[in-house]
C-alpha positions in Angstrom: 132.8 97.0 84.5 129.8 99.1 85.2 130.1 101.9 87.8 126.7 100.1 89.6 126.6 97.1 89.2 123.5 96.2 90.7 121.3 93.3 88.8 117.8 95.3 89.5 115.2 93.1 88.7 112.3 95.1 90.3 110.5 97.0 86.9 110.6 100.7 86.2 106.7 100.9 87.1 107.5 99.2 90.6 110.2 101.8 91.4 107.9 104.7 89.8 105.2 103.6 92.4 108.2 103.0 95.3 109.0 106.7 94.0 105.5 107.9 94.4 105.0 106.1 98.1 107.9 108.1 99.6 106.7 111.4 98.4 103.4 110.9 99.3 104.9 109.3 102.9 107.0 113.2 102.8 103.6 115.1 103.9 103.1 113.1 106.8 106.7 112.1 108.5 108.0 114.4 110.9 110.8 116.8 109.9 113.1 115.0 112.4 113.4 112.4 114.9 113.3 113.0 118.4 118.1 112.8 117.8 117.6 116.1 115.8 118.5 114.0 112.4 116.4 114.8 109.5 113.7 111.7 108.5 112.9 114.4 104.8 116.4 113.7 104.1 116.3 109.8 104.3 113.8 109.9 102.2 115.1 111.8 99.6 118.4 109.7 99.6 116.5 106.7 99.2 114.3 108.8 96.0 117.3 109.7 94.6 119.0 106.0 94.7 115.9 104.7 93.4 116.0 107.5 90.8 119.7 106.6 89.9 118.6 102.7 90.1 121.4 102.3 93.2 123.6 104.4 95.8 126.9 103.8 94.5 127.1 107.1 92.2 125.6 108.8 94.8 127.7 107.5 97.6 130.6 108.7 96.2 129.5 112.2 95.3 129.4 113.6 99.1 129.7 112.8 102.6 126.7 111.1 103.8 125.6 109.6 107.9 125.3 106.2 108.6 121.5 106.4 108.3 121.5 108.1 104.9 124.2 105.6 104.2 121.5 102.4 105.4 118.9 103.5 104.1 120.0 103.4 100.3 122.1 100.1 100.8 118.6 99.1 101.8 116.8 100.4 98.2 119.7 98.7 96.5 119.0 95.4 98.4 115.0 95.9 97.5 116.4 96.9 93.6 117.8 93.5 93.9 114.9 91.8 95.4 117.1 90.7 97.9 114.5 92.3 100.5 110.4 92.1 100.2 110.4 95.1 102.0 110.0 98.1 100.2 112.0 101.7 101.2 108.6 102.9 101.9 107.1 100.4 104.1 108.9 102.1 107.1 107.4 105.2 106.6 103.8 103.6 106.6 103.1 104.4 110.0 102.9 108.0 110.0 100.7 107.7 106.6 98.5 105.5 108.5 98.4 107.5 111.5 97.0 110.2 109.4 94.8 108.1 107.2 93.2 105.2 109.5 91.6 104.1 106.3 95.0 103.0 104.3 95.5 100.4 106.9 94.8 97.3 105.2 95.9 94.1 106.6 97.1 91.0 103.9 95.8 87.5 105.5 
C-alpha cells in the first residue's frame, strides 16, 4: 500500500494554478493573525501538500499546529474533490482588498 493514498482527481495544471494563487495570495496576507500565528506559514504547508499531492509525508516529517494541520487535510480533501473550495479561496479577501478589480462575482 502506498504511503498517500489519496485518489487525486484534480489535474496537474489545476494544482499548478492552486500553486500559483497561493503565492500570488503571499504578497498580500498579513504576516500573522491578530493570535500572533503565522498566516505565510499556512500557506506554505498547504504549497507544499499540494507540491507533494497530499499531507501525509509531510505530516509525519515534523511537528505541526492544528491550523497547519487543517489546512492541508483541507488540500487533500480539494486533491480529492471532496471540497469545491480551493486552498486559495480563503486567502481571496486580502487579494481583493488590494485589487478591487479581481472581484468578480459568478451568477
Amino acid at each position: 500500500m502506498a504511503f498517500n493514498s489519496l485518489k487525486i482527481v484534480r489535474t496537474d495544471p489545476e494544482i499548478e494554478e492552486e500553486i500559483a494563487s497561493l503565492e500570488f495570495a503571499k504578497k498580500f496576507v498579513p504576516v500573522e493573525t491578530v493570535w500572533g500565528d503565522s498566516n505565510l506559514e499556512n500557506i506554505d504547508a498547504a504549497i507544499r501538500a499540494l507540491r507533494d499531492r497530499g499531507s501525509f509525508k509531510m505530516i509525519a516529517e515534523r511537528q505541526w499546529n492544528a491550523r497547519e494541520i487543517d489546512t492541508v487535510q483541507e488540500v487533500d480533501q480539494w486533491l480529492e474533490a471532496l471540497t469545491d473550495e480551493s486552498p486559495s479561496e480563503g486567502w481571496a479577501v486580502y487579494v481583493i482588498e488590494a485589487h478591487p478589480e479581481f472581484n468578480v462575482s459568478v451568477a
